[in-house]
N, C-alpha and C positions, 0 to 999 in steps of 0.2 A: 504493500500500500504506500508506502515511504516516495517506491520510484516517481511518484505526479505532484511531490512537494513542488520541485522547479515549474511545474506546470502551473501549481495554483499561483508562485509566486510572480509569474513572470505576469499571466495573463489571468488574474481574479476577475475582471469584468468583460470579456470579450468582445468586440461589436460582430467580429464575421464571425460563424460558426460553420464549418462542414460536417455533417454528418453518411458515413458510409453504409450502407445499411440497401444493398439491391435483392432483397429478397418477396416473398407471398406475404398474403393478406395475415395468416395467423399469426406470421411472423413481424410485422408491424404491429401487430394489435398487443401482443408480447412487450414489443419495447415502448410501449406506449407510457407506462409508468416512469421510466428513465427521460422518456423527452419533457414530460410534461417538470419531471422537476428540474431540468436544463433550463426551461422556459419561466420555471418560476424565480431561478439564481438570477437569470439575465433574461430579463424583462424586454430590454432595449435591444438584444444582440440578432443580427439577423444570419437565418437560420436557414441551411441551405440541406435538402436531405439530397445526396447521390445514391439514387432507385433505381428499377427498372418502368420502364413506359407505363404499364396500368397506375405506379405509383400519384400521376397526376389529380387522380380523384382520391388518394388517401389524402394527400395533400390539399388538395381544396375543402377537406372533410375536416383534417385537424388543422385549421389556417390561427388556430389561436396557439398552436406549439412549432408550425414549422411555417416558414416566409415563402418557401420557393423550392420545386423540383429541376434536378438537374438529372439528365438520365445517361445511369451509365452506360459505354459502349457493346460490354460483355469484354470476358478478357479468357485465354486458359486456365481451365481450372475452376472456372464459377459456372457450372452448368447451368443455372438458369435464363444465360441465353448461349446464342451461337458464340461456342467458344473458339474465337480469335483475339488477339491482339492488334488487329489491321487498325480497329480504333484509338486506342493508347496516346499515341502517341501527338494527335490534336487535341483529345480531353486534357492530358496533363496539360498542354499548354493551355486551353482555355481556364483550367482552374490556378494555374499558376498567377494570370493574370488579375484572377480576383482579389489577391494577395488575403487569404484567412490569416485570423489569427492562432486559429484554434479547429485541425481535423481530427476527427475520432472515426476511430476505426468500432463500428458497433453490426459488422457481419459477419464475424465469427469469430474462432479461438487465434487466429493471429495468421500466423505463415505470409501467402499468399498476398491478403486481404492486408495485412501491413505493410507487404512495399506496393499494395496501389493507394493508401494513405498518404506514405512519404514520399510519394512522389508527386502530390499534389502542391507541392511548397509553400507549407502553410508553414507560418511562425513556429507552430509549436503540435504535437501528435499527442495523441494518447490513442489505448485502447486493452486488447488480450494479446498475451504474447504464451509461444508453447512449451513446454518445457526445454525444449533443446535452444530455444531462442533467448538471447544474450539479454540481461537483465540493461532496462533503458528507461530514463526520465519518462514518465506518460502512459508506460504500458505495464500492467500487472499482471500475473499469472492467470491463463482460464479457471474459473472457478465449475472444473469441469461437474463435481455434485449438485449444483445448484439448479432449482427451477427455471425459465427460460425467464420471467420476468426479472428474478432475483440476480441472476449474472450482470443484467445492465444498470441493476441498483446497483451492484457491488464497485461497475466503474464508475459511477455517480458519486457515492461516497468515497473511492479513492480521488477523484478532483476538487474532497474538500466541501462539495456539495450536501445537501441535508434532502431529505426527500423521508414520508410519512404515509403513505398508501400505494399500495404495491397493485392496485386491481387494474381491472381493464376497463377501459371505455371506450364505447361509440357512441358518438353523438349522431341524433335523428336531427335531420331537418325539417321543416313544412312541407317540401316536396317530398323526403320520403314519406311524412305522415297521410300526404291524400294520395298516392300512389297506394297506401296499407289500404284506404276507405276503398277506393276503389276496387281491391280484391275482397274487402269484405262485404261489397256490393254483387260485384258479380259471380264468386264464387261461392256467397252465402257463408261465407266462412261465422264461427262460432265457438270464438275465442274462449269462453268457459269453457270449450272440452275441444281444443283444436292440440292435436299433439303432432309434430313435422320430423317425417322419416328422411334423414336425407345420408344416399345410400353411397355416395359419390366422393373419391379422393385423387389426388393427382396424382398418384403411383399407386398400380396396380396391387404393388406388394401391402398397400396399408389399406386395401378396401375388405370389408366380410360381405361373404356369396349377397348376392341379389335376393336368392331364392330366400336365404334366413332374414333379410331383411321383410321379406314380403311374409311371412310366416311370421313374426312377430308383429309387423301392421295390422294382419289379420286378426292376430289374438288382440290386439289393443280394441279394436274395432269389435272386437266382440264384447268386451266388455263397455260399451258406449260411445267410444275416443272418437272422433271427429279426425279423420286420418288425411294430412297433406303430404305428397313424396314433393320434395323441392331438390333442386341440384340449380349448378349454370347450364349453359345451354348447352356446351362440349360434354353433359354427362346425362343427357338426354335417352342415350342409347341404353343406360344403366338406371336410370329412372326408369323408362319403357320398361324393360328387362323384370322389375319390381310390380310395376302393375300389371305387366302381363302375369304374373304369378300367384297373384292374390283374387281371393273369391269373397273379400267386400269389396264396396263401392270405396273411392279413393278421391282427392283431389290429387291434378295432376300440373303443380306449379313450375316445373325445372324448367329455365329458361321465359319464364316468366314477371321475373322481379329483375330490380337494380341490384346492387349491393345495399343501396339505403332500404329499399324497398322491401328484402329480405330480412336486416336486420329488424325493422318494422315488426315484421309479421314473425320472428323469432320473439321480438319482446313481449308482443300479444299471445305467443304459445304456453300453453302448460306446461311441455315436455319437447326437447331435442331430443332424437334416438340415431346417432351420427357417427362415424369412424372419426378417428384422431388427425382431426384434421381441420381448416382453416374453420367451420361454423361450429367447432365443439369454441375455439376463442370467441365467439360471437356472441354465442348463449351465455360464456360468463363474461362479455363485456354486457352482453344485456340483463342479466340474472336471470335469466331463465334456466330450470333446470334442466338438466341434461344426462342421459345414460349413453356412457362411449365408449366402442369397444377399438381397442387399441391393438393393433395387427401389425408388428413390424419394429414401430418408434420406439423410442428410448423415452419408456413413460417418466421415468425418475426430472428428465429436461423439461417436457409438455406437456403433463398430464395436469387441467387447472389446478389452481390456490384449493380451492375449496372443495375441499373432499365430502362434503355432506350436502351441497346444493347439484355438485356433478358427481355423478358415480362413475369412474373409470373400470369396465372389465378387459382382463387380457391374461393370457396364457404366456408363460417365458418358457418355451424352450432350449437348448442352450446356442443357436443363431443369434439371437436376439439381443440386444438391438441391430437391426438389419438397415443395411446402406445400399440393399439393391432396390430399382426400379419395378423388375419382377422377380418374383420370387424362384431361385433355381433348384427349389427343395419341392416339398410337398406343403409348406401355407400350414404347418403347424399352429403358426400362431394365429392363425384366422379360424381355423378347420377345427382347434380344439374348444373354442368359445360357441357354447350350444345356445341355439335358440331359448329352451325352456331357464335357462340364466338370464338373459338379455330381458327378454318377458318378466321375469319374476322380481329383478332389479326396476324394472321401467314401472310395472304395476306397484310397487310401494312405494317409488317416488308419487305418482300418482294419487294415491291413496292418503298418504302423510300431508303433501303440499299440492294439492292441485289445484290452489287458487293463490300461492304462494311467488307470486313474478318478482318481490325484492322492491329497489326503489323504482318507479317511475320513469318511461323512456322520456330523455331528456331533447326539450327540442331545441338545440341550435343554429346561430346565423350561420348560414354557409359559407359567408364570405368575413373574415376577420376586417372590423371596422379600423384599425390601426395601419392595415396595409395593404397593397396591392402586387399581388406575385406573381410569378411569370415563372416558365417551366423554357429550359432550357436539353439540348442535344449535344451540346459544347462541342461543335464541331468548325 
């Protein structure tokens, strides 16, 4: 913790800030607690996150903790885009120019991801560095046991910073809220007994069968549940796949909603029933409860805060945590989490709290009255 003394010292008040952080939705909503208490230290600093392209609308979503997206190229090695380097080497220069005073490395345990920090020529770095990596002003050891929100408290609090609520949030707008009206108009939705199956993750290795998803809809629906299958639109096919399977009646939302929109109709739900995956962070940025069956992830990093509003089930066996896209084995740890668990887990959350939603979806301005940002390709 010591190595970010020189950090606080040199730069306690920042005005420019970089943030590196090109990763998914769950994983933004994760570090949502670390930005918000950046934004509370430096009030005044403007705040730059380097994302990838969809990041545009988290940033116009949290325009009261970040000023401006800048989008990064992809590089080797960050598979969430096309891994090359052909861009490199105009985005350095475009960020060199903005002269930061202050880049923090907040996409991962270091390597990599910290020489595309230090190469942005900001005054001064911080972030996670790995064990084999030379101890340096700014950057502290991965705190590899740590929750995923709690890691980026920990470099929060190594800069000297104070920070006091670790949860998630998304703010609703007005547009997501009559965007909800409107699904509750025309879908007749019935938010006292509305509970949303959503079956869908972006690697195959972390999804459970269709089939059990839709076998647990069913039983839900038999005992009265008001059943939505929601996904985006690319998991359509595995939505399908779920209602073709089931013998009740279903609402059929994937590809349906916005992101606001979704989360909307997540904070009017009784129950999420989801794989570990970007809408299991949704349900506890909106307190809605949640039963998640975890197939693959490394639950000890992602699985939420709150172990009594979200029930995490999963099977370990000894692959696990898996870092493949599909699975090259037999999906043990999907295959060995039974429906009649899923079921029996999701029926007493139900039962216990099924009018239980937590505080109130909160509606904010969408546009931050302090300022006006602009999203950059820095090329």
């Amino acid at each position: 913790m010591n190595d970010s003394a020189p950090v606080r010292a040199l730069f306690p008040t920042p005005n420019r800030v970089a943030i590196f952080r090109a990763l998914q939705l769950g994983d933004m909503l994760c570090a949502v607690p670390a930005l918000r208490a950046l934004r509370a230290a430096w009030p005044q600093a403007h705040i730059t996150l380097i994302g990838l392209p969809w990041a545009l609308s988290f940033v116009d979503r949290f325009a009261s903790l970040i000023d401006e997206l800048v989008v990064f190229p992809g590089a080797c090695g960050f598979p969430e885009q096309a891994e090359t380097d052909a861009g490199l080497p105009s985005f350095f220069a475009a960020m060199r120019e903005r002269r930061f005073n202050l880049a923090i490395q907040m996409h991962g345990s270091g390597g990599p991801a910290n020489a595309i920090v230090k190469h942005m020529g900001a005054d001064a770095c911080a972030g996670f560095r790995q064990p084999h990596e030379a101890s340096e002003p700014g950057f502290i050891p991965w705190p590899n046991r740590m929750p995923e929100p709690h890691r980026y408290l920990a470099l929060v609090h190594a800069l000297g910073l104070r920070s006091a609520d670790d949860s998630l949030w998304l703010p609703l707008t007005e547009h997501d809220c009559d965007e909800y009206a409107r699904l509750l108009t025309q879908h007749r939705i019935e938010s006292e007994r509305l509970v949303l199956i959503h079956p869908g993750a972006q690697w195959p290795s972390r999804r459970w069968p269709a089939s059990r998803f839709a076998q647990v809809a069913d039983g839900l629906g038999a005992h009265g549940w008001q059943i939505a299958i929601t996904g985006i639109a690319s998991e359509v096919p595995i939505t399908t796949a779920v209602l073709r399977a089931m013998t009740t009646p279903a609402l059929h939302l994937a590809g349906a909603t916005s992101l606001g929109g979704l989360a909307a109709l997540v904070a009017h739900a009784q129950l999420v029933v989801c794989n570990d995956t970007g809408i299991s962070h949704v349900a506890a940025a909106m307190r809605t409860r949640s039963t998640v069956i975890a197939s693959g992830s490394d639950t000890r990093r992602w699985a939420p805060l709150d172990h009594d509003r979200h029930r995490l089930i999963a099977d370990y066996p000894a692959c696990r945590p898996c870092s493949f896209r599909d699975c090259p084995y037999d999906h043990a740890c999907a295959l060995n989490v039974s429906v009649e668990r899923v079921l029996e887990v999701a029926l007493g959350q139900l039962a216990s709290h099924s009018h239980a939603h937590g505080a109130a979806p909160v509606v904010a301005q969408a546009h931050h009255p302090r300022r006006a940002r602009k999203t950059s390709h820095a090329t």
